[in-house]
TORZA-914222 format. One record per residue (C-alpha): z, x, y; residue number from 1; residue in three letters. Coordinates in steps of 0.1 Angstrom, whole numbers. Each point is the difference from the previous one (the first is absolute). Layout:
<rs>
z / x / y / pos / code
Z / X / Y / NUM / ala
...
</rs>
This chain:
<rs>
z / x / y / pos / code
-468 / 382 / -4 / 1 / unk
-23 / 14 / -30 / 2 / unk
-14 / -18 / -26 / 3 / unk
-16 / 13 / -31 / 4 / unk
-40 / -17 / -1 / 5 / unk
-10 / -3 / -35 / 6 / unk
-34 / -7 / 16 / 7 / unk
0 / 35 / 12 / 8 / unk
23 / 15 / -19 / 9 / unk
16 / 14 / 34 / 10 / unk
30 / -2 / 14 / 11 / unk
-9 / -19 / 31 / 12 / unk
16 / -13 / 36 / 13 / unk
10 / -35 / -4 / 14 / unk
-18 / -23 / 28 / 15 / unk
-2 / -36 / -9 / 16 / unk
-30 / -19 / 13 / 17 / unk
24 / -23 / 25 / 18 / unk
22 / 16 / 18 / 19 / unk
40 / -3 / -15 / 20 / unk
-16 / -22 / -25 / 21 / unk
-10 / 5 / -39 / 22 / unk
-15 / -17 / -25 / 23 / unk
16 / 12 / -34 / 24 / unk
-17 / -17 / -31 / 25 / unk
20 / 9 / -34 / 26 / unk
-17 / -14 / -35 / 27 / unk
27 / -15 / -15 / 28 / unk
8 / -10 / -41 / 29 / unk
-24 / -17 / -26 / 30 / unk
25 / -24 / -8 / 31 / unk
-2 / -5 / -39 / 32 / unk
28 / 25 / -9 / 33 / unk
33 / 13 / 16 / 34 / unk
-2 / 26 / 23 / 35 / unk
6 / 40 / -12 / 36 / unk
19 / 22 / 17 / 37 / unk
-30 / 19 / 7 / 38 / unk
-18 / -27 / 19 / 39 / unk
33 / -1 / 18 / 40 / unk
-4 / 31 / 13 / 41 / unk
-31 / -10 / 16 / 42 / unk
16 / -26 / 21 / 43 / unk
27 / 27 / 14 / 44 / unk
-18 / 19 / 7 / 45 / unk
-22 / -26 / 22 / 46 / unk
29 / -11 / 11 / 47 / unk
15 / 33 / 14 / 48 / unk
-34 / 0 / 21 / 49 / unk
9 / -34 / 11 / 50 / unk
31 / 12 / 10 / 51 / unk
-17 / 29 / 17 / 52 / unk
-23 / -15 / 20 / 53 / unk
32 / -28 / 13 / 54 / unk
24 / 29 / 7 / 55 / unk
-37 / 18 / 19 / 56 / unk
6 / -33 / 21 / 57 / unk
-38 / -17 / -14 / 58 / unk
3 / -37 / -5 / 59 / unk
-13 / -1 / -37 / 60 / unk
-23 / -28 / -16 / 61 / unk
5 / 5 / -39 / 62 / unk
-13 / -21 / -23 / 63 / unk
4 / 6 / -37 / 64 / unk
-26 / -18 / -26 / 65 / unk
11 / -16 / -32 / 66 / unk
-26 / 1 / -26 / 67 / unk
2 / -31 / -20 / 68 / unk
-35 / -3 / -14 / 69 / unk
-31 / 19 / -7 / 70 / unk
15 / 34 / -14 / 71 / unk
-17 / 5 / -33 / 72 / unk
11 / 21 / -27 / 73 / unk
-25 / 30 / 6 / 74 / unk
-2 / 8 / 34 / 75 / unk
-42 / 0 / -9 / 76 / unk
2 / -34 / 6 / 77 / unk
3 / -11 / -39 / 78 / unk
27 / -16 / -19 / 79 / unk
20 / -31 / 5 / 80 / unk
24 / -9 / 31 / 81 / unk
30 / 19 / -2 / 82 / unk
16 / -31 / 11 / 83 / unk
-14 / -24 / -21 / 84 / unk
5 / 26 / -31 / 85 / unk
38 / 2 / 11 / 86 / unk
2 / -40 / 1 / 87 / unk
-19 / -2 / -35 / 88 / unk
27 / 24 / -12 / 89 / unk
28 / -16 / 15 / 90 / unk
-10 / -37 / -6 / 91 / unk
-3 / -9 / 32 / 92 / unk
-25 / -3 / 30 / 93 / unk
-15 / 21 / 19 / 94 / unk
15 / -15 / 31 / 95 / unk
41 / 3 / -13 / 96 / unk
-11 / 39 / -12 / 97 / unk
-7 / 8 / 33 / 98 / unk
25 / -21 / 17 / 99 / unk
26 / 13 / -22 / 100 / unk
-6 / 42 / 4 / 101 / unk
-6 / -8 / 40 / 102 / unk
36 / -17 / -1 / 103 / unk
10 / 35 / -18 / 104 / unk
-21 / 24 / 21 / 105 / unk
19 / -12 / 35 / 106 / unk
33 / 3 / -15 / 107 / unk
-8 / 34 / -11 / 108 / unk
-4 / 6 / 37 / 109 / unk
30 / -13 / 11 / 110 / unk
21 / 22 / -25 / 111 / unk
-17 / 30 / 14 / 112 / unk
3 / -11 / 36 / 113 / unk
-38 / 1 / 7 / 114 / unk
-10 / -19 / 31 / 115 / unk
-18 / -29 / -4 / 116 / unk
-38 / -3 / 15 / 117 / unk
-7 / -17 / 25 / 118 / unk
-21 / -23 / -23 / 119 / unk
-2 / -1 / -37 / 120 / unk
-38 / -15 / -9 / 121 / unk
-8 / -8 / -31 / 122 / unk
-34 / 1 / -16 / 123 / unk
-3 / -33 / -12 / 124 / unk
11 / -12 / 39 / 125 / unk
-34 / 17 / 11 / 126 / unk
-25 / -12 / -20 / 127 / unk
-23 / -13 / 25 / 128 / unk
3 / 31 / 22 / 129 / unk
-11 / 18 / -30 / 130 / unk
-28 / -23 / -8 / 131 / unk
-14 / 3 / 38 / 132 / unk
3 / 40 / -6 / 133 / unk
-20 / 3 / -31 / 134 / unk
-26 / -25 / 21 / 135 / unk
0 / 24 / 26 / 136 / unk
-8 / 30 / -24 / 137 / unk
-30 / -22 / -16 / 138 / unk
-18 / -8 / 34 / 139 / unk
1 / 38 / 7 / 140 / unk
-15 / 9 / -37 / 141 / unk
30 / 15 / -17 / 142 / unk
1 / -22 / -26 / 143 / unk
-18 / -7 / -35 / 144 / unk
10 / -26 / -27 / 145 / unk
4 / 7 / -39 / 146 / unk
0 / -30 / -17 / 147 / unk
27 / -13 / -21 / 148 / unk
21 / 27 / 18 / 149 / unk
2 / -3 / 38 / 150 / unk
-10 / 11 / 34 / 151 / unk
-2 / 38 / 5 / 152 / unk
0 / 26 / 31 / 153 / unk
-31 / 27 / -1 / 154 / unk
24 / 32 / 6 / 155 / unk
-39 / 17 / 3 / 156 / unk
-8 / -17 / 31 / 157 / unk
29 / 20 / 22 / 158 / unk
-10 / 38 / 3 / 159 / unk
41 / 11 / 7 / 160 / unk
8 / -21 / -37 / 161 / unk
36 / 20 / -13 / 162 / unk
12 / 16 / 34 / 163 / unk
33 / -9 / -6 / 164 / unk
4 / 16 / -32 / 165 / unk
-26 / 26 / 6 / 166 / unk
-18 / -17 / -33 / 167 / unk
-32 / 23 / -16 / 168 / unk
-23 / -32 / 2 / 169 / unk
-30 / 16 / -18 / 170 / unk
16 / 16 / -24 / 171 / unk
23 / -35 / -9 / 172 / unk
-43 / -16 / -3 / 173 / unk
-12 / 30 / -23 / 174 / unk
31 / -2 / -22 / 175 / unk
-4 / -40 / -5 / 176 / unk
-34 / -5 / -9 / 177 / unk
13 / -9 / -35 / 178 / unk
33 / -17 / 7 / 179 / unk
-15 / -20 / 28 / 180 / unk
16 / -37 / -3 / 181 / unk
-25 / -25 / -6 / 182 / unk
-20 / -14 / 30 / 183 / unk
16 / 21 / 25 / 184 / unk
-23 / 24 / 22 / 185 / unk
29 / 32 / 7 / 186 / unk
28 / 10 / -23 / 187 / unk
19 / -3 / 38 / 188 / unk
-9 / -37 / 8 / 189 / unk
29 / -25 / -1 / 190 / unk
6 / -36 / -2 / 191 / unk
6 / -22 / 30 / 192 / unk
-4 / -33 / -17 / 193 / unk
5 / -7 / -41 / 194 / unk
-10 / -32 / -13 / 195 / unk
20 / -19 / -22 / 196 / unk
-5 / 2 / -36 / 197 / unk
-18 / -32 / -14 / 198 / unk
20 / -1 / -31 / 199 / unk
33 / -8 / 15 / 200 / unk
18 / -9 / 33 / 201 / unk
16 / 23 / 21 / 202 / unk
36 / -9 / 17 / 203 / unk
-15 / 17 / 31 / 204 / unk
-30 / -5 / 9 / 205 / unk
-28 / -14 / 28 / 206 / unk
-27 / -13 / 8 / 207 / unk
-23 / 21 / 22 / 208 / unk
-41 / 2 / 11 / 209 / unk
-3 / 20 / -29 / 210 / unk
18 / -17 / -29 / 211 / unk
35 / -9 / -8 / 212 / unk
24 / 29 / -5 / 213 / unk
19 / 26 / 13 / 214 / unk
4 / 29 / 26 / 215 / unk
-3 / 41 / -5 / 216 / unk
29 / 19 / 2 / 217 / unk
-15 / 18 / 25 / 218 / unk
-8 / -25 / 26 / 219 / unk
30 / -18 / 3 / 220 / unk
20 / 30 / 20 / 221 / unk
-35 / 2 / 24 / 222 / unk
0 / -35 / 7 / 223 / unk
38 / -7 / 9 / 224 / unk
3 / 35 / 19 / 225 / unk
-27 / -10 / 22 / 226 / unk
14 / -38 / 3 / 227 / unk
35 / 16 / 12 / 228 / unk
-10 / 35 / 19 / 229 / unk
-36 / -5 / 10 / 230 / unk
-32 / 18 / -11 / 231 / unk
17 / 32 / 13 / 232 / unk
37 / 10 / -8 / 233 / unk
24 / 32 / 0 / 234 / unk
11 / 12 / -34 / 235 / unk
-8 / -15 / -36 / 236 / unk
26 / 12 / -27 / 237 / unk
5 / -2 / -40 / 238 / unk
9 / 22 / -26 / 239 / unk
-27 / 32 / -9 / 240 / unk
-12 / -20 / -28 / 241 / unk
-17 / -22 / 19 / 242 / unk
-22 / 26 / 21 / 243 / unk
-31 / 3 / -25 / 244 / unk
-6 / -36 / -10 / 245 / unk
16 / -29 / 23 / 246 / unk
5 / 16 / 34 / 247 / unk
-36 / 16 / -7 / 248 / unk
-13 / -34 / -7 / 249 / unk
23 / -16 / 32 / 250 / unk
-18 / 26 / 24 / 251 / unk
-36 / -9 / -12 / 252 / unk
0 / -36 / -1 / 253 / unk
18 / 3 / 34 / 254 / unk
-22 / 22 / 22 / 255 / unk
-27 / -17 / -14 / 256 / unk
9 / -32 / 19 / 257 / unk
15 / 18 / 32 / 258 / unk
-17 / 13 / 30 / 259 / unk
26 / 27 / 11 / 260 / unk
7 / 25 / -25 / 261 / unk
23 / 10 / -19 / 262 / unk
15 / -27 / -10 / 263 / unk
37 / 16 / -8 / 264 / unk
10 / 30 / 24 / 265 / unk
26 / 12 / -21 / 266 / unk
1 / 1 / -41 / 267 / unk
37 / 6 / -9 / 268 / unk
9 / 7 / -39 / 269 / unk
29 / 3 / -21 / 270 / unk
2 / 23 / -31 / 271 / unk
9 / -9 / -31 / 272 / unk
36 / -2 / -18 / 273 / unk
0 / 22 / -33 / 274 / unk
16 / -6 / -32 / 275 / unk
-12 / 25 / -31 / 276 / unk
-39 / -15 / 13 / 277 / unk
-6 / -28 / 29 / 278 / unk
17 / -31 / 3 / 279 / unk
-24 / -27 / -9 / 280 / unk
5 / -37 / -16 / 281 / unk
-29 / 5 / -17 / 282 / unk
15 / 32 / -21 / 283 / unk
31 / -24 / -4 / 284 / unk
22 / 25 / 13 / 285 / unk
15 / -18 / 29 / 286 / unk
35 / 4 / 14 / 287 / unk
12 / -32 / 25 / 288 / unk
26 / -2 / 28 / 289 / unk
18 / -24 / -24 / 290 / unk
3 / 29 / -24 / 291 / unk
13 / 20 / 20 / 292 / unk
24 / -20 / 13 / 293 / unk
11 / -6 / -38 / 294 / unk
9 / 34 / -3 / 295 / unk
24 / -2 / 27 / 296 / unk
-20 / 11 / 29 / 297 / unk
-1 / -15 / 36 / 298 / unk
-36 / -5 / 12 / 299 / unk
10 / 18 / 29 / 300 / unk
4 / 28 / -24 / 301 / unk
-39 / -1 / -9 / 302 / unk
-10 / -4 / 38 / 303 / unk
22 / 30 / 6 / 304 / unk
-22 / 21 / -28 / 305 / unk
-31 / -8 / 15 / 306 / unk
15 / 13 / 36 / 307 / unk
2 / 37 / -20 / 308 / unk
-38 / 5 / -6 / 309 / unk
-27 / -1 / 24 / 310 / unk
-23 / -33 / -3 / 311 / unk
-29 / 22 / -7 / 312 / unk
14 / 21 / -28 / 313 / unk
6 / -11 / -32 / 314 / unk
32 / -14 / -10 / 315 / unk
18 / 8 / -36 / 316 / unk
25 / -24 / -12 / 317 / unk
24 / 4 / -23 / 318 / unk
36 / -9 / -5 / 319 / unk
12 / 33 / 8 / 320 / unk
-20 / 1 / 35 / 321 / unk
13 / -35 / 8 / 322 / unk
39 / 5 / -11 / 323 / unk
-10 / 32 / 28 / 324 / unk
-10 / -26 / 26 / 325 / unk
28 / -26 / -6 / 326 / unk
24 / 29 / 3 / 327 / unk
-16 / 11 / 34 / 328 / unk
0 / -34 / 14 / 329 / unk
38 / -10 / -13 / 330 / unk
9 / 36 / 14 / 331 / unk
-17 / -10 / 34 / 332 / unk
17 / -36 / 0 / 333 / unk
33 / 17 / -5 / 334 / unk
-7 / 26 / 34 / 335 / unk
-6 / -28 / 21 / 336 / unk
29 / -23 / -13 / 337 / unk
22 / 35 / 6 / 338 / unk
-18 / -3 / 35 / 339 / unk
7 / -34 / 8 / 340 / unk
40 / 7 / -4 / 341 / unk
0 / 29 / 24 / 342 / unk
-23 / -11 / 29 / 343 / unk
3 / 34 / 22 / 344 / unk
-21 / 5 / 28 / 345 / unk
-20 / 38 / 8 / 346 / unk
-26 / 13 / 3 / 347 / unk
-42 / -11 / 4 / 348 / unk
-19 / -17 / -21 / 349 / unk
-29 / 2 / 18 / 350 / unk
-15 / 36 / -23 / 351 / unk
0 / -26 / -32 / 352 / unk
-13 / -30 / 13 / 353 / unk
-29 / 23 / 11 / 354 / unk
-4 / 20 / -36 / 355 / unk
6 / -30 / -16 / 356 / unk
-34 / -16 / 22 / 357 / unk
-19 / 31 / -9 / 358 / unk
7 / -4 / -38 / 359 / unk
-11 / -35 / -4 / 360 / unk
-29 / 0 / 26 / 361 / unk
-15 / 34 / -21 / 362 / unk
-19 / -30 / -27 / 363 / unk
37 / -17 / -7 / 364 / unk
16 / 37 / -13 / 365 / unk
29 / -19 / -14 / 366 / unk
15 / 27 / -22 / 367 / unk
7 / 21 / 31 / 368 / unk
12 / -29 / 21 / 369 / unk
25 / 1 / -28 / 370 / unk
4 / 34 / 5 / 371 / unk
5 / -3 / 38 / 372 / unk
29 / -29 / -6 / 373 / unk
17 / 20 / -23 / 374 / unk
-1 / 28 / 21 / 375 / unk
14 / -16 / 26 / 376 / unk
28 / -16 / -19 / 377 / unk
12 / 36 / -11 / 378 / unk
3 / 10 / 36 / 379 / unk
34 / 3 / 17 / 380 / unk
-12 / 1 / 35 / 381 / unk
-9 / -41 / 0 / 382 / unk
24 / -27 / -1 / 383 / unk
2 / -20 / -26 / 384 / unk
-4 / -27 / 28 / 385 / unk
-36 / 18 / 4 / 386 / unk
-6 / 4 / -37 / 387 / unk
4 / -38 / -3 / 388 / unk
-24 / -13 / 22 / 389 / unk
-24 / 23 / -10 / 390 / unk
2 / -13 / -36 / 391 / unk
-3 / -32 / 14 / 392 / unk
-29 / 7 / 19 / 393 / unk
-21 / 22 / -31 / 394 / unk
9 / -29 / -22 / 395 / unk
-26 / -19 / 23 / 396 / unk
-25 / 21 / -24 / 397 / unk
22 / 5 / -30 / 398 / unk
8 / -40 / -9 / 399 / unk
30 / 11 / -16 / 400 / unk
18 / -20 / 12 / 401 / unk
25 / 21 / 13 / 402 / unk
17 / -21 / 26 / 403 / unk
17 / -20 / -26 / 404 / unk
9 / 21 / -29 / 405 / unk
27 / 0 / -23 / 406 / unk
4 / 24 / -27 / 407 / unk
0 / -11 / -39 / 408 / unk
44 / -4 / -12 / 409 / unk
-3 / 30 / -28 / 410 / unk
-7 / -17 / -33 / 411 / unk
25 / -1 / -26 / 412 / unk
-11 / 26 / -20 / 413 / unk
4 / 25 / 27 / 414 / unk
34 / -17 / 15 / 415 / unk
8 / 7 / -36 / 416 / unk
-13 / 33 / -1 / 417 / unk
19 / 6 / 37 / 418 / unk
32 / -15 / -9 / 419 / unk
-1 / 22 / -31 / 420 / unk
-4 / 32 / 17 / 421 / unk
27 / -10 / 19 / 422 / unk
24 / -1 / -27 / 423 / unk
-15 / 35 / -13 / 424 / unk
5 / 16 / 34 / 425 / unk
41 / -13 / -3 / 426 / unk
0 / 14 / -33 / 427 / unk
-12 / 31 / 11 / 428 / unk
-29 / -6 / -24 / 429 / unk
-24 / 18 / 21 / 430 / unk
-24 / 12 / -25 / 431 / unk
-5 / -41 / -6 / 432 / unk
1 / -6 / 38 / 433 / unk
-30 / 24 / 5 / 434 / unk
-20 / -16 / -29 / 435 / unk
4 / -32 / 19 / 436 / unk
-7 / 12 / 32 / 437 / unk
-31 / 18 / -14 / 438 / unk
-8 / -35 / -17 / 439 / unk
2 / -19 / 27 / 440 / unk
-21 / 23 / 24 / 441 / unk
-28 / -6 / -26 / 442 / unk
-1 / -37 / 11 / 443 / unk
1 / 15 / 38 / 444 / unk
33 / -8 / 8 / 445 / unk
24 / 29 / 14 / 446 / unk
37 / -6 / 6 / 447 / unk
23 / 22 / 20 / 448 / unk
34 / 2 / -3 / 449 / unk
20 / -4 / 32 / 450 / unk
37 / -4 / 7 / 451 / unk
-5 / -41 / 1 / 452 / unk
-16 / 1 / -32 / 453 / unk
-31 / 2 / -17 / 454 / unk
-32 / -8 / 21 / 455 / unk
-34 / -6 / -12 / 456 / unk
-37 / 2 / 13 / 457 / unk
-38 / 2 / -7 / 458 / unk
-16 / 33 / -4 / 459 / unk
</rs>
């Protein structure tokens, strides 16, 4: 099995530390707004490694964070909670925010069929653990306190600073010496600990040796990684947006604590999801699952589109690219429903079950493990008994559910449209019967006429 190392930027042989064993930490939602379909495509992607590793035969530890305090506004450690800031807006407290989008967030997995972790930890949970951290870092030097502010790391004191995103450290000091937020000492040094503001209360906050307030961003994921894999673990994933700033930050504060280095053996990262420009809630231009399932789509759909493009590459959405992948996966569902009716045995399945392997083990290549199922579906040497329990076994990675489809009933519109054709074809209105044939193959249905009468299918 290859895995791509962002820390290397190599390809690389997977061996986990323990053998048949892997530590998988995934960061997981700030909880203060619903999840976009682009953060969504983080998680299935993590989740096809999952899947990958199980079907490799590794027992797998996941555990997936929930940030529910401590993410500011500016990811330079200013601005307001984007909790609190939600709750303020909402009328609520910070507490029923976060509560609230969690709730939202694990139902979001559900409709995409995304395994749970084997433990969800929230931040708040973890306070204490994140207190002893930031101790930790202080007794070795790492530390320095801006008043009225908080408690910062010294990025200058580690000489390998920025590995992970490969940052130009120097040139980031020369190009700050006018921008450089009060009080701190590098324009790369980040908050561990913020203290409370003294005008007003916080719903979440703590008391700690240096003043009541609040956690980093950063040093939550460090702190409940290590609480749940150990000082050393296997592979660390998130989406490529967080390689300059928080996984940079994770690694430093980490392996400044640690005796065995690295910390993370693997860094695994999803690409983004394109509209017109990048999916951010910030830029307000946010697409849910909800929304999509508005329009008429199955979540299963979406999953299915994210199966089509490589987890590395990025990924451009549109309605037109997703009508493509709902028509591909209804098409798919309707082959293995034809299957299940005519269970003939021939033939070995053994040559897909190994291409199939190769395709996901070569850093989760899941457009040509489509490729390879599709392939194999086509191919009139294998049973459909074969082709069955093939499905049945790729869906293992796939989560499509695929064991217990049923195909959509065709909407009025189009058994409207159908029935219509129908009644041009008898009035040897063919010019009319082609429109509507043409029509309809627009929305990816095809129909063939056959002595029984009309029959229709997917493209």
């Amino acid at each position: 099995m290859k895995l791509h190392n962002t820390l290397t930027r190599k390809k690389e042989d997977f061996n986990p530390i323990n053998k048949n064993k892997v530590g998988l930490y995934t960061c997981g939602m700030t909880v203060y707004l619903y999840p976009h379909i682009g953060n969504l495509r983080t998680y299935i992607f993590e989740d096809i490694l999952r899947r990958t590793l199980e079907y490799n035969n590794y027992k797998v530890n996941h555990i997936q964070n929930i940030t529910d305090v401590g993410h500011l506004t500016s990811d330079s450690d200013e601005g307001e909670d984007k909790i609190e800031k939600e709750a303020r807006k909402e009328g609520k407290t910070a507490w029923e925010i976060s509560e609230f989008y969690t709730k939202v967030f694990k139902e979001d997995f559900k409709k995409l069929n995304i395994l749970e972790p084997t433990i969800w930890c929230k931040a708040t949970d973890y306070i204490k653990e994140q207190i002893e951290l930031i101790k930790k870092l202080e007794e070795k030097g790492y530390t320095y306190e801006i008043k009225d502010d908080g408690i910062y790391f010294d990025t200058s004191k580690l000489k390998d600073y920025g590995k992970l995103a490969k940052l130009d450290v120097k040139g980031l000091k020369a190009g700050a010496r006018i921008k450089l937020a009060e009080g701190k000492r590098n324009p790369t040094d980040f908050a561990l600990w913020k203290f409370s503001p003294k005008d007003k209360k916080r719903d979440m906050e703590w008391e700690s040796p240096w003043g009541i307030g609040f956690p980093g961003w950063h040093i939550e994921c460090s702190a409940m990684s290590m609480k749940f894999l150990g000082d050393n673990f296997d592979i660390h994933c998130g989406g490529i947006d967080h390689i300059p700033i928080h996984h940079t930050n994770e690694i430093a504060q980490s392996e400044s604590v640690i005796k065995k280095k690295p910390w993370v053996k693997y860094w695994m990262h999803g690409n983004f999801l394109i509209l017109d420009k990048k999916m951010s809630k910030s830029l307000g231009n946010i697409i849910t699952l909800q929304t999509l399932i508005d329009k008429g789509y199955d979540p299963l759909d979406y999953r299915y589109f994210c199966l089509t493009a490589h987890y590395r590459s990025e990924l451009k959405f549109n309605s037109e690219s997703l009508d493509s992948a709902r028509h591909a996966f209804q098409n798919l569902k309707s082959r293995i429903l034809e299957i299940k009716e005519n269970p003939l045995s021939k033939g070995n399945a053994k040559k897909y079950e190994r291409l199939f392997l190769e395709k996901i083990n070569d850093d989760l290549n899941m457009p040509e493990a489509l490729a390879v199922i599709w392939s194999m579906l086509k191919d009139n040497k294998l049973g459909n008994k074969e082709k069955y329990s093939l499905i049945l076994n790729f869906d293992q990675i796939l989560g499509l559910g695929l064991k217990d489809i049923k195909i959509k009933k065709l909407d009025k519109e189009i058994k409207n449209l159908v029935d219509e054709r129908e009644k041009a074809r008898k009035n040897k209105d063919f010019k009319k019967a082609d429109e509507i044939r043409d029509k309809l193959k627009k929305e990816g249905i095809i129909l063939e006429d056959t002595e029984k009468g009309v029959k229709w299918k997917y493209e």
